[in-house]
C-alpha positions as a Markdown table, in Angstrom:
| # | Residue | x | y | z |
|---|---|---|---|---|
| 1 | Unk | 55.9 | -43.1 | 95.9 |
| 2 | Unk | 52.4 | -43.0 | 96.5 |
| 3 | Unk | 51.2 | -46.5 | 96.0 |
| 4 | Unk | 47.6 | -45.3 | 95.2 |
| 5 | Unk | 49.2 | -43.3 | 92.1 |
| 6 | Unk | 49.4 | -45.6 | 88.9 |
| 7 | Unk | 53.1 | -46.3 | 87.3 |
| 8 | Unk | 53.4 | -43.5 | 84.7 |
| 9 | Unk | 50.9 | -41.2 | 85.0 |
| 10 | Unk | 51.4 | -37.4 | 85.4 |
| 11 | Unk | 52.7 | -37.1 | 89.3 |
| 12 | Unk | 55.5 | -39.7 | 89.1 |
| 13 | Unk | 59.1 | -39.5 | 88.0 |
| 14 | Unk | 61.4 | -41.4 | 86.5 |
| 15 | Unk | 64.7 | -42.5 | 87.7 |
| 16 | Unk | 66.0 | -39.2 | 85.8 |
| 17 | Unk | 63.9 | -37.0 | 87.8 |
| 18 | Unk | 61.6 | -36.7 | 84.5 |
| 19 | Unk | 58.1 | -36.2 | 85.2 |
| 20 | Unk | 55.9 | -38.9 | 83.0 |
| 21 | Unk | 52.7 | -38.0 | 81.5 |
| 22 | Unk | 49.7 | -39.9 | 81.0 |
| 23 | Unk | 48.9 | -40.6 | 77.7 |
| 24 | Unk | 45.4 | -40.1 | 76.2 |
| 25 | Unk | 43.6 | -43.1 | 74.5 |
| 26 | Unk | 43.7 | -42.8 | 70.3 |
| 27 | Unk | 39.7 | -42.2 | 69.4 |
| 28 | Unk | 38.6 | -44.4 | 66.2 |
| 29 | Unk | 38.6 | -43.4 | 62.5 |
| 30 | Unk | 36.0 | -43.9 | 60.2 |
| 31 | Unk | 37.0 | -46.6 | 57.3 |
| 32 | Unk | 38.6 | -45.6 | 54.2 |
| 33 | Unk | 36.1 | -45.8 | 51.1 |
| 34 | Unk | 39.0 | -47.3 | 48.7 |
| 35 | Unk | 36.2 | -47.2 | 45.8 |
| 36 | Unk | 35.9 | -44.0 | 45.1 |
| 37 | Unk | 40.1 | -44.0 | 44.9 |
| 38 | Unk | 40.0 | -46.7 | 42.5 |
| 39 | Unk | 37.1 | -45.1 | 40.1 |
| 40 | Unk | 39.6 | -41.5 | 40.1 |
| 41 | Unk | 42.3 | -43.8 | 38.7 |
| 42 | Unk | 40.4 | -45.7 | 35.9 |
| 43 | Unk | 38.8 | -42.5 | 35.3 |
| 44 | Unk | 42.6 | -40.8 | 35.1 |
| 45 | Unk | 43.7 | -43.6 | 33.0 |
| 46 | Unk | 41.4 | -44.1 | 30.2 |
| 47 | Unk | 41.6 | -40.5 | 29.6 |
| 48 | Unk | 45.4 | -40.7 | 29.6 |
| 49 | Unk | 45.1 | -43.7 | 26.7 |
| 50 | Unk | 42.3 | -41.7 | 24.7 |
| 51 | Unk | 44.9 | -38.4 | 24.9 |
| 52 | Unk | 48.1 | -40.5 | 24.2 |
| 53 | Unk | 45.7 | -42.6 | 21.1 |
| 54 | Unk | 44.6 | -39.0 | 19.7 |
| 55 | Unk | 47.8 | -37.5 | 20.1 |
| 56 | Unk | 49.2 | -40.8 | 18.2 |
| 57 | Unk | 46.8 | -40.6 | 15.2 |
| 58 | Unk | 46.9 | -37.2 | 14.7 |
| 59 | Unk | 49.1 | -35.9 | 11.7 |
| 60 | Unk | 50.0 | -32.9 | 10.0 |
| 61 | Unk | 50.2 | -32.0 | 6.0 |
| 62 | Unk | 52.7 | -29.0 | 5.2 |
| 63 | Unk | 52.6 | -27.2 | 2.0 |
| 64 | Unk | 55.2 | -29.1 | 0.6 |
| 65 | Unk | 53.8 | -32.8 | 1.0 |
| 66 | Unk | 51.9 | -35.1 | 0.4 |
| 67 | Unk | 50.3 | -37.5 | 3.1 |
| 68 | Unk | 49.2 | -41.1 | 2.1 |
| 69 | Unk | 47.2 | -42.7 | 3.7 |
| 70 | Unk | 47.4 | -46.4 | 4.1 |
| 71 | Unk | 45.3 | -49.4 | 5.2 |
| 72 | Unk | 46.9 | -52.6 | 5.6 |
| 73 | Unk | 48.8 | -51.8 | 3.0 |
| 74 | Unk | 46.9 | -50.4 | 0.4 |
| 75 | Unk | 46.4 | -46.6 | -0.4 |
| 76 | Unk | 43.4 | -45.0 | 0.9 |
| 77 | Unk | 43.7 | -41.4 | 1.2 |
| 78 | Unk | 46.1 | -39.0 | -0.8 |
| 79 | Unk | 46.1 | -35.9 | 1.7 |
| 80 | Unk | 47.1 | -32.9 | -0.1 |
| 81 | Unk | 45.8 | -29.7 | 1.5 |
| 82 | Unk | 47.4 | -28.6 | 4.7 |
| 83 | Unk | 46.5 | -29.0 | 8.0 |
| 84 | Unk | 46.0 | -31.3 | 10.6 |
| 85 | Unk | 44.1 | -34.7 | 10.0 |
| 86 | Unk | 43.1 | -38.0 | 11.5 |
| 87 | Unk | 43.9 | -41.3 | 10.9 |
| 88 | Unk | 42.1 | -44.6 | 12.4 |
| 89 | Unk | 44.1 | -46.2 | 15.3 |
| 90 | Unk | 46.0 | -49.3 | 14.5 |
| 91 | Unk | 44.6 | -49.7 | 11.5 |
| 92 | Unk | 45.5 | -46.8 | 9.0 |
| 93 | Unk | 49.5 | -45.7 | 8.5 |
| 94 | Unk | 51.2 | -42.1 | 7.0 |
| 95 | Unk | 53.7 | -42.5 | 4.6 |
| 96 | Unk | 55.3 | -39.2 | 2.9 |
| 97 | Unk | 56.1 | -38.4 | -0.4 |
| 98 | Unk | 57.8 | -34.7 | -1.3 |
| 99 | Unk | 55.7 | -32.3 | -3.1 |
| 100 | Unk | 58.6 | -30.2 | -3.7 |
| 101 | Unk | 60.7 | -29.8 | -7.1 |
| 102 | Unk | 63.8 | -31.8 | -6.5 |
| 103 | Unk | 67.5 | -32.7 | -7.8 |
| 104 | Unk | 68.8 | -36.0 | -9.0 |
| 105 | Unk | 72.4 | -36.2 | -10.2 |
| 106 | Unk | 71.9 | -38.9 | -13.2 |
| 107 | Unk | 74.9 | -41.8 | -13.4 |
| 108 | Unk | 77.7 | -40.6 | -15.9 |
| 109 | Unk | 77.4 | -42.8 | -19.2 |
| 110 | Unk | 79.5 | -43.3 | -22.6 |
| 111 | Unk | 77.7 | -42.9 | -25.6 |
| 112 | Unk | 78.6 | -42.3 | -29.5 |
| 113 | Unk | 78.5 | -39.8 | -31.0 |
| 114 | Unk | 77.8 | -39.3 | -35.0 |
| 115 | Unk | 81.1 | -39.4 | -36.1 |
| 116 | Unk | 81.9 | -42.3 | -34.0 |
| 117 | Unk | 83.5 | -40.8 | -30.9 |
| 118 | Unk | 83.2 | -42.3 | -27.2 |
| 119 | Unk | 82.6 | -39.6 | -24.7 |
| 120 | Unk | 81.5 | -39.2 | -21.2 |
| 121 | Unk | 77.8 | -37.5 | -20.4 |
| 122 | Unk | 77.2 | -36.1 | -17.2 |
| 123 | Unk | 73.7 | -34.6 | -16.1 |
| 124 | Unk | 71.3 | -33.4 | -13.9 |
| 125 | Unk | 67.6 | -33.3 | -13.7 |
| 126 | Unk | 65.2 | -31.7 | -11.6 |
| 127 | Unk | 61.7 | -33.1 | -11.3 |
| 128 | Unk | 58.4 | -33.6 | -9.2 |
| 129 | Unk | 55.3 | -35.8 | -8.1 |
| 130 | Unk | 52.7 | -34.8 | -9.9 |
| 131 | Unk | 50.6 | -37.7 | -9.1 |
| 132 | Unk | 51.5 | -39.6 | -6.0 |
| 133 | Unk | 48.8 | -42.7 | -6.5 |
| 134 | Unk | 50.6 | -42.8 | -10.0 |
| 135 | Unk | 54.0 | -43.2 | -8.9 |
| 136 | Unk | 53.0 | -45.4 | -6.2 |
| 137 | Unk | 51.1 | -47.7 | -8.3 |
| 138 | Unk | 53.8 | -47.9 | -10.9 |
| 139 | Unk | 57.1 | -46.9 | -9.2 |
| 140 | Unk | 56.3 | -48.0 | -5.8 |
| 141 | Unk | 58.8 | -45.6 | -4.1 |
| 142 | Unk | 60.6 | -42.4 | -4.9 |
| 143 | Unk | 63.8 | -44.4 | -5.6 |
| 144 | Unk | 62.1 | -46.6 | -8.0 |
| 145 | Unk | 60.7 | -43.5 | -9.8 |
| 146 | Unk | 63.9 | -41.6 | -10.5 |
| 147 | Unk | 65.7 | -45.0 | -11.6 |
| 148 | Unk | 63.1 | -45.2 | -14.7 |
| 149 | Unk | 63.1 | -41.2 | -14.4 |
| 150 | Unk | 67.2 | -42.0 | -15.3 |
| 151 | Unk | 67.0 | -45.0 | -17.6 |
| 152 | Unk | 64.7 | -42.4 | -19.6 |
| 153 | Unk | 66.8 | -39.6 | -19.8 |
| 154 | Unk | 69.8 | -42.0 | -21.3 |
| 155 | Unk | 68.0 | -43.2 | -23.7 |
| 156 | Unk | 66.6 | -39.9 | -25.2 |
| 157 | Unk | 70.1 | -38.5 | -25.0 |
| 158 | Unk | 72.1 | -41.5 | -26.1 |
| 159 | Unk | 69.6 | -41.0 | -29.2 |
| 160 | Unk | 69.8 | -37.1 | -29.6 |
| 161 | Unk | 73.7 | -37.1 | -29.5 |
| 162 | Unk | 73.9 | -40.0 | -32.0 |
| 163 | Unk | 72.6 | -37.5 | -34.0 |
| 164 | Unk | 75.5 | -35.0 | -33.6 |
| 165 | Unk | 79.2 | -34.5 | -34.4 |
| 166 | Unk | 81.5 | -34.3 | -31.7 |
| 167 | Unk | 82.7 | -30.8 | -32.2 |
| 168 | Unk | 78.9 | -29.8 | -32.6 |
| 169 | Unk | 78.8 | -30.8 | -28.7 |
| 170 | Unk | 81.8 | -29.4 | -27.2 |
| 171 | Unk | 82.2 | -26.3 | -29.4 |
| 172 | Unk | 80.7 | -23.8 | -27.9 |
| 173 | Unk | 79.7 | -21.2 | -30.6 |
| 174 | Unk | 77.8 | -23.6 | -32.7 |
| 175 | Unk | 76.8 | -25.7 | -29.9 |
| 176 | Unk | 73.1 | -26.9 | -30.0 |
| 177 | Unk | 72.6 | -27.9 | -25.8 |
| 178 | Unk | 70.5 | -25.5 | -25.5 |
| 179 | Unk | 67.7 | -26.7 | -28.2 |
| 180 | Unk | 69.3 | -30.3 | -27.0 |
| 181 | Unk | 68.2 | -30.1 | -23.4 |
| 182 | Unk | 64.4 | -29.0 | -23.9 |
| 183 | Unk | 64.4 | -31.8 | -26.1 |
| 184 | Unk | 65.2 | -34.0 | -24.2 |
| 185 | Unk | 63.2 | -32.6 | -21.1 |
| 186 | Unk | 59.8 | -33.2 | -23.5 |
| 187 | Unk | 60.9 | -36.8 | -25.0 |
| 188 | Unk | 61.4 | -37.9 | -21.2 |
| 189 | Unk | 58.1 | -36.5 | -20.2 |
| 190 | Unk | 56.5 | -38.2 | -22.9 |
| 191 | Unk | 57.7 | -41.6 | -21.7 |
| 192 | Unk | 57.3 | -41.0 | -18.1 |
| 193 | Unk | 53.4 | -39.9 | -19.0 |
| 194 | Unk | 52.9 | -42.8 | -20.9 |
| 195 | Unk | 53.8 | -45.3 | -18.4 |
| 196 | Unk | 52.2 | -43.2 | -16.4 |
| 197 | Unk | 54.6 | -42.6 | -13.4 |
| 198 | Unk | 52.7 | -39.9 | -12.1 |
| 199 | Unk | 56.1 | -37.8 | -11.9 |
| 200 | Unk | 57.6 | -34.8 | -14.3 |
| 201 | Unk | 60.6 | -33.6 | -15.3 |
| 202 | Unk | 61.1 | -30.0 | -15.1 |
| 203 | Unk | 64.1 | -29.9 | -16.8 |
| 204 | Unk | 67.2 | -32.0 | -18.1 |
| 205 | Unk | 70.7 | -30.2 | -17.8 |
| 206 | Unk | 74.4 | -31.3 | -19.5 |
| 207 | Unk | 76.7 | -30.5 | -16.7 |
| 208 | Unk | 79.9 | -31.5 | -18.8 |
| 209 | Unk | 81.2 | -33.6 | -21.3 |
| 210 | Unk | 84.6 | -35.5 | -21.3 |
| 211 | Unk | 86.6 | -37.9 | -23.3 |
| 212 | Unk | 87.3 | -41.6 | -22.2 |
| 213 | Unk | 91.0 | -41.2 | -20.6 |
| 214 | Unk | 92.3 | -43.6 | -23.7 |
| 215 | Unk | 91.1 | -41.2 | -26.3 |
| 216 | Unk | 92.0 | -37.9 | -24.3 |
| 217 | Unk | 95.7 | -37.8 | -25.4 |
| 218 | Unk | 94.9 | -38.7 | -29.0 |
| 219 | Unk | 92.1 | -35.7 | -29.6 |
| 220 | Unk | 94.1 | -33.3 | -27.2 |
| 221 | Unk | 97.3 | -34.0 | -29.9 |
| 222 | Unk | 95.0 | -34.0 | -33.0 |
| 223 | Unk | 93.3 | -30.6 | -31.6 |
| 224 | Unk | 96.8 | -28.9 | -31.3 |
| 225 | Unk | 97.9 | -30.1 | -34.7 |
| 226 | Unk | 94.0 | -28.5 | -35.9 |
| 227 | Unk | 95.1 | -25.3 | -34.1 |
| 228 | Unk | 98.5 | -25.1 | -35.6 |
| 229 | Unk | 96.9 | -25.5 | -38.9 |
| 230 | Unk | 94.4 | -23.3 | -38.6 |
| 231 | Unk | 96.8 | -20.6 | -37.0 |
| 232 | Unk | 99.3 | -21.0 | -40.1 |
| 233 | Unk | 96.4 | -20.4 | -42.4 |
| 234 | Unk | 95.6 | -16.7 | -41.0 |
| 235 | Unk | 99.5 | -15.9 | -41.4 |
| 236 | Unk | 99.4 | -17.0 | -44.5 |
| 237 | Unk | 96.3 | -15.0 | -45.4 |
| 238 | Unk | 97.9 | -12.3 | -43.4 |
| 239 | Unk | 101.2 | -12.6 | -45.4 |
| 240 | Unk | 99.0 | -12.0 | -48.8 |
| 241 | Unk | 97.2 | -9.1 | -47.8 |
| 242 | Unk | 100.3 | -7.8 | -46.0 |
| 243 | Unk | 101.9 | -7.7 | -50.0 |
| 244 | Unk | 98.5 | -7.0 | -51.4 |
| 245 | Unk | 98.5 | -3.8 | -49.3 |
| 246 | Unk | 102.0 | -2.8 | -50.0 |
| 247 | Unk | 101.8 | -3.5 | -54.0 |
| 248 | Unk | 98.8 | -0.8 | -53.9 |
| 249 | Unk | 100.4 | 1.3 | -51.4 |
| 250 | Unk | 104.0 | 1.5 | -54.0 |
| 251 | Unk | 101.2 | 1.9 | -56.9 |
| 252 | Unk | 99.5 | 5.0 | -55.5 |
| 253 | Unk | 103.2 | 6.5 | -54.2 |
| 254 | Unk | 104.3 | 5.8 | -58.2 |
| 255 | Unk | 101.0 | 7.4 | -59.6 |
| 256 | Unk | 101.6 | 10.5 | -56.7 |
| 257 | Unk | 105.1 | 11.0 | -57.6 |
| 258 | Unk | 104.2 | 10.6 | -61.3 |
| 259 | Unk | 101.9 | 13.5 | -61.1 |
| 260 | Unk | 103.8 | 15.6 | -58.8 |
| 261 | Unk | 106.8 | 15.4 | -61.4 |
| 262 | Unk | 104.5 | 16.0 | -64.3 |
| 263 | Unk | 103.2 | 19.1 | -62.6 |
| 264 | Unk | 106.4 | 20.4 | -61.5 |
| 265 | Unk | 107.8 | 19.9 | -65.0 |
| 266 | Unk | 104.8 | 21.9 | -66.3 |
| 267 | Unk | 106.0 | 24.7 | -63.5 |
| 268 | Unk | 109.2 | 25.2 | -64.0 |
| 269 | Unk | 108.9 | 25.1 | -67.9 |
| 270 | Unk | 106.1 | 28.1 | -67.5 |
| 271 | Unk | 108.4 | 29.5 | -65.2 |
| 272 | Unk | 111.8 | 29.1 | -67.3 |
| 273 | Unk | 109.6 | 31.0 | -70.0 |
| 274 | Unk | 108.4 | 33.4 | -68.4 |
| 275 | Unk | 112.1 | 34.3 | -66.6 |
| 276 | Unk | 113.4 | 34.1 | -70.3 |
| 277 | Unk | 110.6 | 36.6 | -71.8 |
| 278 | Unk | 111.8 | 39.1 | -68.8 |
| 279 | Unk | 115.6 | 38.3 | -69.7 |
| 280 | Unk | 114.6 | 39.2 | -73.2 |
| 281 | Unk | 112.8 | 42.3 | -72.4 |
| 282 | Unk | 115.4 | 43.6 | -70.1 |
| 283 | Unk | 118.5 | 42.6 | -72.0 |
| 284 | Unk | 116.9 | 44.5 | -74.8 |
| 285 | Unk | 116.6 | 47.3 | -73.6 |
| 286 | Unk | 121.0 | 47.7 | -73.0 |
| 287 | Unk | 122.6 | 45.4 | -75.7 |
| 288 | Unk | 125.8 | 46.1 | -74.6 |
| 289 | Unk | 125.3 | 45.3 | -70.8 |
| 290 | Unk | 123.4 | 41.7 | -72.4 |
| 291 | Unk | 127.2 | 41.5 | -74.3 |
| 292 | Unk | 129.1 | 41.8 | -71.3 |
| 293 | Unk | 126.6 | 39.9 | -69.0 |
| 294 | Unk | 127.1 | 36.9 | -72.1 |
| 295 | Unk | 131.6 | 37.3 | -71.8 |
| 296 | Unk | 131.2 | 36.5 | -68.3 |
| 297 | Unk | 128.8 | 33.7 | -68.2 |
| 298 | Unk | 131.0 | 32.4 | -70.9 |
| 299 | Unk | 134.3 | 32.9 | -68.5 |
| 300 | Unk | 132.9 | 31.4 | -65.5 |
| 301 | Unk | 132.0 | 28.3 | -67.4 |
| 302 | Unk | 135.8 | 28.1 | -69.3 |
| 303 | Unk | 138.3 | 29.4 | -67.2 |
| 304 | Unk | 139.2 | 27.3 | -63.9 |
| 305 | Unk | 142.0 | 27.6 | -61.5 |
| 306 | Unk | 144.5 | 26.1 | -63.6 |
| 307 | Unk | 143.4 | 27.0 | -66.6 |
| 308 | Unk | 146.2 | 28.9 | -69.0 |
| 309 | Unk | 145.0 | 31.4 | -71.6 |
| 310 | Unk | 146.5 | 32.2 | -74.6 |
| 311 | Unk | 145.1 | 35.1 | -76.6 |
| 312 | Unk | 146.1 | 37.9 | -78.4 |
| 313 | Unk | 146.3 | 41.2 | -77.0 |
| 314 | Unk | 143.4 | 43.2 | -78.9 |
| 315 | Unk | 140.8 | 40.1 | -78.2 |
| 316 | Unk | 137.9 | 40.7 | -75.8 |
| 317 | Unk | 139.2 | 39.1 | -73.2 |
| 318 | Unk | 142.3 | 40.8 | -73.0 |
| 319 | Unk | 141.3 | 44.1 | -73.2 |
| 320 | Unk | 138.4 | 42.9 | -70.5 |
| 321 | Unk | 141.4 | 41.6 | -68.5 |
| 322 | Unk | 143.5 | 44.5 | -68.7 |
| 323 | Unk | 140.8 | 47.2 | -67.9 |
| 324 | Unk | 140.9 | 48.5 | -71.5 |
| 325 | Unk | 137.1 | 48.7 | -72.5 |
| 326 | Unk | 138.0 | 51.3 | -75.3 |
């Protein structure tokens, strides 16, 4: 090893046999500017949190809505056309109520009829906002709203069936529901207008009508009995014009076979003269042969298998008998 050569530079070797190299000196780097780094990300950021608070306040009204607005409670805005909107950050909330015609199924209730019958009303109703500050000034929320919408429609039809028999409800060929329901649909709309609910009924529907389960076997066995009743009265009325029929039927036989026998007497005595005015005019014309043809209509009328004759030899008869025409 040369002495004069440093440890480690190019021309020695380790104990490997590995020639070492020399390694160059690192040359200095300017400073980093950390300030322009720090102004990128407080740039970055507020635009982030201006994105994120637009993207946060922005809202959307469909066709079938409407958006209320709200600050601190109270009702600013009603947003009805459609579109996208803004609100004010922090301050201003969306609620949503349904433009949208919509179904409520109304409790079942018991009411009495005219004639002083208990039965079981189930119906429907389908309605709308037509006034959302309305109905959120005097219903508050849309369940509010359909419980007076409800307590309404009982009412009106707890007084409109007071009005009616039973079997003017259920019978359907004389029932009146249809006149009954638009009725009711324009008593509840009244109401709801005048307390101004801001909401309408489109239209109030009887989905059925049932008997309290105490009174069902009673009116089931007093509708059979009805039945029966009525059922006995058309045999009955069939029965009479069964014997009505036949009493005319026998007349108008008696009155055909009446005529019939008065024309075929009047026949057969034109034709019994007649045949006797040709007997006459043919038995005139032979007197003798009308003799003979009279001896033997006369024998086959007397003389029978058994029957004995006693004459005397120069009679008719015998001289008939024995050939003896002289």
């Amino acid at each position: 090893m040369d002495p004069k050569q440093p440890f480690g530079n190019s021309n020695t070797t380790d104990i490997f046999g590995n020639r070492n190299r020399t390694k160059k000196p690192r040359e200095p780097k300017d400073p980093i500017d950390y300030r322009k780094y720090w102004k990128q990300i407080v740039i970055s950021t507020l635009l982030f949190v201006a994105l994120l608070i637009v993207l946060t306040n922005t809202y959307i009204v469909k066709e079938n809505e409407y958006r209320i607005v709200r600050q601190f409670g109270e009702v600013v805005k009603v947003q009805e056309d459609p579109g996208i909107k803004m609100k004010v950050p922090f301050i201003q909330s969306i609620t949503t109520i349904p433009k949208y015609q919509m179904i409520y199924d109304v409790t079942e209730a018991e009411i009495n009829t005219k004639d002083k019958k208990r039965i079981l009303i189930d119906n429907y109703a389908v309605w709308r906002v037509t006034n959302p500050l309305s109905m959120i000034s005097n219903a508050g929320t849309i369940v509010n709203a359909e419980s007076r919408m409800e307590e309404f429609i009982y009412s009106v039809v707890r007084t409109e069936l007071g009005q009616l028999n039973y079997d003017e409800i259920i019978n359907d060929e004389n029932s009146s529901r249809g006149s009954l329901n638009d009725t009711v649909t324009e008593r509840v709309n009244e109401l709801l207008s005048t307390d101004e609910y801001g909401i309408e009924v489109v239209d109030v529907r009887m989905k059925r009508t049932d008997l309290p389960s105490e009174n069902e076997q009673a009116v089931f066995t007093r509708m059979i009995s009805e039945r029966d009743s009525t059922a006995q009265d058309y045999l009955s009325q069939g029965d009479a014009r069964k014997l009505e029929i036949e009493a005319q039927a026998d007349r108008e036989a008696q009155e055909l076979i009446a005529t019939a026998r008065k024309e075929a007497a009047l026949i057969q005595a034109d034709g019994e003269a007649e045949a006797a005015q040709i007997y006459n005019e043919s038995f005139s014309k032979d007197p003798e042969f009308y003799e003979l043809y009279r001896s033997l209509e006369s024998y086959s009328k007397t003389i029978g298998e058994d029957t004995v004759i006693i004459m005397p030899s120069d009679s008719p008869y015998a001289r008939l008998l024995s050939g003896n025409l002289e």
